[in-house]
Structure formats: structure tokens, C-alpha cells
C-alpha positions in Angstrom: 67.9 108.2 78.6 69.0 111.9 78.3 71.5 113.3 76.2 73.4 113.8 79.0 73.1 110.0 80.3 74.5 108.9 76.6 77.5 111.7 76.7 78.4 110.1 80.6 77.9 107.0 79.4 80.8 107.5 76.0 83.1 109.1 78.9 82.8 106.4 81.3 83.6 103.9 78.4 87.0 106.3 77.2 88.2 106.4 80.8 88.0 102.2 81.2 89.7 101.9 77.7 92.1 104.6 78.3 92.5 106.1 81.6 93.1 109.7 81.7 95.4 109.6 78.6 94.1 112.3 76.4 91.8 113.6 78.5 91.8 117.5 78.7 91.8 119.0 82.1 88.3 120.1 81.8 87.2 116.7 80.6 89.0 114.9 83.4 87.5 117.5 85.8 83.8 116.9 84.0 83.9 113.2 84.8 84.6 113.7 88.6 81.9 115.8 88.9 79.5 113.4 86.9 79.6 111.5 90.7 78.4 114.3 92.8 76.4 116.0 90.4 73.9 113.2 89.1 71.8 115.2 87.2 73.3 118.5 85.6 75.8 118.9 82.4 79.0 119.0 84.3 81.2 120.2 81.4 80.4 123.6 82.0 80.7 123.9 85.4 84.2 122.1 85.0 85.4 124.8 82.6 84.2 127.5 85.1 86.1 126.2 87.9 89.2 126.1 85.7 88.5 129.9 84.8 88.0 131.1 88.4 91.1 128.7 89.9 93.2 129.1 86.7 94.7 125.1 86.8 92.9 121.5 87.8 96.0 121.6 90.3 94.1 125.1 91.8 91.2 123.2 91.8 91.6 120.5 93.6 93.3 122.8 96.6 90.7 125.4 97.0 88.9 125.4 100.2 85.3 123.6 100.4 84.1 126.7 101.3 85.2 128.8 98.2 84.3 126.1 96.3 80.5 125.7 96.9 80.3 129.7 96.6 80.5 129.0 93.1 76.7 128.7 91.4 76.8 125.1 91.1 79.0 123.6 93.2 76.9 122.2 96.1 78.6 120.1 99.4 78.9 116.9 97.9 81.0 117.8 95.1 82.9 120.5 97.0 83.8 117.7 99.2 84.5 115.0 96.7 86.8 117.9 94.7 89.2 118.1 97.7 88.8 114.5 99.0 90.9 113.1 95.9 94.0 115.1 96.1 93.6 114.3 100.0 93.4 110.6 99.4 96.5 110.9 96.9 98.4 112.8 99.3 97.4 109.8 102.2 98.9 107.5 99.5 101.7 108.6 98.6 102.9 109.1 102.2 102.2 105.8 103.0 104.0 104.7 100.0 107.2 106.6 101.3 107.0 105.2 104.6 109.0 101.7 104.9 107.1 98.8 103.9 107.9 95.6 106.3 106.7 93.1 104.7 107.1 90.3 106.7 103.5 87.8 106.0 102.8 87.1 102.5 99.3 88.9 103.0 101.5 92.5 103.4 103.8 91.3 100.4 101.0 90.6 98.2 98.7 93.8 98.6 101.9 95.5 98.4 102.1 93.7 95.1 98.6 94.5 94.0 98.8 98.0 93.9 101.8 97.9 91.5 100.3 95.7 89.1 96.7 97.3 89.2 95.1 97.8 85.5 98.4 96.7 83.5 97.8 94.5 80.8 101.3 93.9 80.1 103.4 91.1 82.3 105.9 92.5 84.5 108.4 91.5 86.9 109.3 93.0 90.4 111.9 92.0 92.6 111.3 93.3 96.2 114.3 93.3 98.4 114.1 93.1 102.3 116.3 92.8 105.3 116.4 90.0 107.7 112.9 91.7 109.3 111.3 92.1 106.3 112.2 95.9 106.3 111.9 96.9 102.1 115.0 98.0 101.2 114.6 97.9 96.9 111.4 97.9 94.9 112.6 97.6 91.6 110.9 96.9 88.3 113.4 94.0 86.8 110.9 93.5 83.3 108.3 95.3 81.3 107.1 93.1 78.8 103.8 92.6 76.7 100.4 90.0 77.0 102.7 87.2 75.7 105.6 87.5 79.2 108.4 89.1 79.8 112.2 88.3 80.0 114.0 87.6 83.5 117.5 89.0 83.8 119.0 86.8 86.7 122.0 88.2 86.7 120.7 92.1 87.2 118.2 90.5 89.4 121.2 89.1 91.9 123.3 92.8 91.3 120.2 94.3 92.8 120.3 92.2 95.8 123.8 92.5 96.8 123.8 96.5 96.3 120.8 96.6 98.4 122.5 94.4 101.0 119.4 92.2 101.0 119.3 89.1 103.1 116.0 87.9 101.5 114.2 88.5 97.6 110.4 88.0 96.7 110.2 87.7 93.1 106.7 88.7 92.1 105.5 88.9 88.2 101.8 89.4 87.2 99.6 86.2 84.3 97.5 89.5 81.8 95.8 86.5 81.6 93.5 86.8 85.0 94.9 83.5 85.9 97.3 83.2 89.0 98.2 80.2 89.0 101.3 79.4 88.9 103.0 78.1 84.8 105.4 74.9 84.4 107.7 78.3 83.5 107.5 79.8 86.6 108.5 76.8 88.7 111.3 76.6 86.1 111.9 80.3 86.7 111.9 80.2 90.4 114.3 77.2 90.6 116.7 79.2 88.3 116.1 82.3 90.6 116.2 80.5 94.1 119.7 78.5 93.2 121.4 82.1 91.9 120.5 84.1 94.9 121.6 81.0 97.2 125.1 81.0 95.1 125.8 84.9 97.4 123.9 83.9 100.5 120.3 85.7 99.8 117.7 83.7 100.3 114.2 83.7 97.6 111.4 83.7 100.3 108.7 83.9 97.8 107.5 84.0 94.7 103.9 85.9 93.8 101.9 85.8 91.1 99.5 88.1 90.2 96.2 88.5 88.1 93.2 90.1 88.2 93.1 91.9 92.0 94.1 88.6 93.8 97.3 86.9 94.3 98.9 83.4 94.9 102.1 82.6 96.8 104.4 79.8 95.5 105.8 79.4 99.0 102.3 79.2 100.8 101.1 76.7 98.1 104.1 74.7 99.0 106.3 74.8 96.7 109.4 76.0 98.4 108.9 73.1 100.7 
């Protein structure tokens, strides 16, 4: 192994523990180059990029073309430096578009992407219309590895503002285990009999843990 290998290697490590907190600009900019440039130190070419472009954000909008007329900046990661702000761009317009979430497999990748890499529980309440057209995606609970508190009350205020006609309640097991607790049958009864009490209906409840999801209501629970 080069020195190089071990140095990649330590980075790799401090983004999985960390994510990009406390990562420099030049550092985060090194790493993304450490996949389209195998073989070369990559945290001097990352500090040059940020002296000709003046910002990461300058960076990641120049042209492929500028870019690979810089000494060391070849097609692959000219390509791979404008493809992420691209796909982030993709995202976040589909994430403004309205969700319908209609089948439990829409709800529940929905769901996956807001829980992705937390190690905390939390709770989301997802209100919909009587097509499944979101209408509220609203983080009820952030709480730590042990759970995290329901407020039924807000929970039901968030509803009726949001003139909902149906609720998935969704909440994420840190543990990597989805099924579902003796609490959260508990927890959904409490939750289904509140929202009945105004004329919303719970249509779900999803639990989530480690990139896959289970529904209360396609395991049979809400009869």
C-alpha cells in the first residue's frame, strides 16, 4: 500500500463516521476526486481548482471543457465534478414536485430517503388528500438511539390545518430492526383512535431501519 492508499483510506473512514462535518472545502473536494483519479495525490489538484474557480460552489459549475484544460483534470473527473451538483439539482426538483403517494411502495421510499444515515429515532407524519396527493411532511419528533416522544395532540393540529383526509405515521428502529414493537401497536392504536375522533383517517404506519421498510397495514394489522 502507498502512502497515498493509507491517506484515502483515513479519509474514507472520517467521511462514514462523520459525513462532511468538518471537512474543509479542499478536503471534501479531494475525496471526490479520489474516485476519478485512482492513482494521483488529489489534494493538490483540489486546492488548485479552488484557486482558479475561487469557491467549491465555482467548481462544481464550471464547464467540462474548462475543467479538463486544467493539468490534471482528465474526462472522468471533469465529468464526475459537474455530475454531482447535476444529480442534486435532479433531486431537489423532484423533491419539490408533489409526492402522491398512493401504494405503500411510493410512501416507503419516500420514507427512506428522509431517514437515510440517522442514528437517532424520529417521527414523521405525512399528510395526504383523499388521492394521496402530499399535502404536509412534517418532522413531529427528533429523539436519540433509545426513541423518541409522540405528541398526539400536535400530530392531529397538523392534520386538520393541512386539511388532510388521510395520515401515515412513519418513525425509524436505530436499531436496523423493522419490525414492528409491542409500543408501536400501542402507539398506533392511540394515533388511529385520535385522528378518527376529527374524521382523518391513519392509513399506515411505517417503520423504518436500515434501507428497507415494513408497513403495519400491509402486515395486517389495520385489519
Amino acid at each position: 500500500m502507498s502512502i497515498h492508499d493509507g491517506h484515502r483510506d483515513k479519509m474514507r473512514r472520517r467521511f462514514l463516521e462523520t459525513g462532511l462535518a468538518g471537512f474543509a472545502d479542499h478536503e471534501a473536494l479531494e475525496l471526490l476526486l479520489f474516485y476519478a483519479i485512482p492513482r494521483r495525490d488529489t489534494n493538490a489538484l483540489a486546492h488548485q481548482l479552488l484557486n482558479r474557480y475561487g469557491s467549491l460552489e465555482a467548481v462544481l459549475a464550471a464547464p467540462v471543457e474548462d475543467l479538463q484544460k486544467m493539468e490534471g483534470v482528465g474526462q472522468s473527473a471533469a465529468l464526475l465534478l459537474r455530475l454531482v451538483p447535476m444529480l442534486a439539482e435532479k433531486s431537489r426538483v423532484r423533491e419539490n414536485a408533489p409526492a402522491i403517494l398512493n401504494s405503500t411502495e411510493k410512501a416507503g421510499e419516500f420514507l427512506l430517503r428522509r431517514f437515510d444515515g440517522k442514528k437517532y429515532e424520529l417521527i414523521y407524519e405525512l399528510c395526504l388528500d383523499r388521492k394521496g396527493k402530499l399535502l404536509l411532511c412534517k418532522l413531529l419528533t427528533e429523539g436519540d438511539v433509545a426513541g423518541a416522544e409522540l405528541n398526539i395532540r400536535k400530530l392531529v393540529e397538523n392534520a386538520l390545518l393541512a386539511n388532510a383526509s388521510a395520515v401515515i405515521l412513519s418513525h425509524n428502529h436505530p436499531s436496523g430492526v423493522a419490525l414492528p414493537s409491542g409500543e408501536d401497536f400501542a402507539t398506533t392504536d392511540r394515533v388511529r383512535t385520535a385522528l378518527a375522533g376529527v374524521g382523518i383517517e391513519l392509513v399506515d404506519h411505517i417503520i423504518v431501519a436500515d434501507g428497507d421498510f415494513v408497513s403495519m397495514r400491509d402486515s395486517g394489522y389495520f385489519g
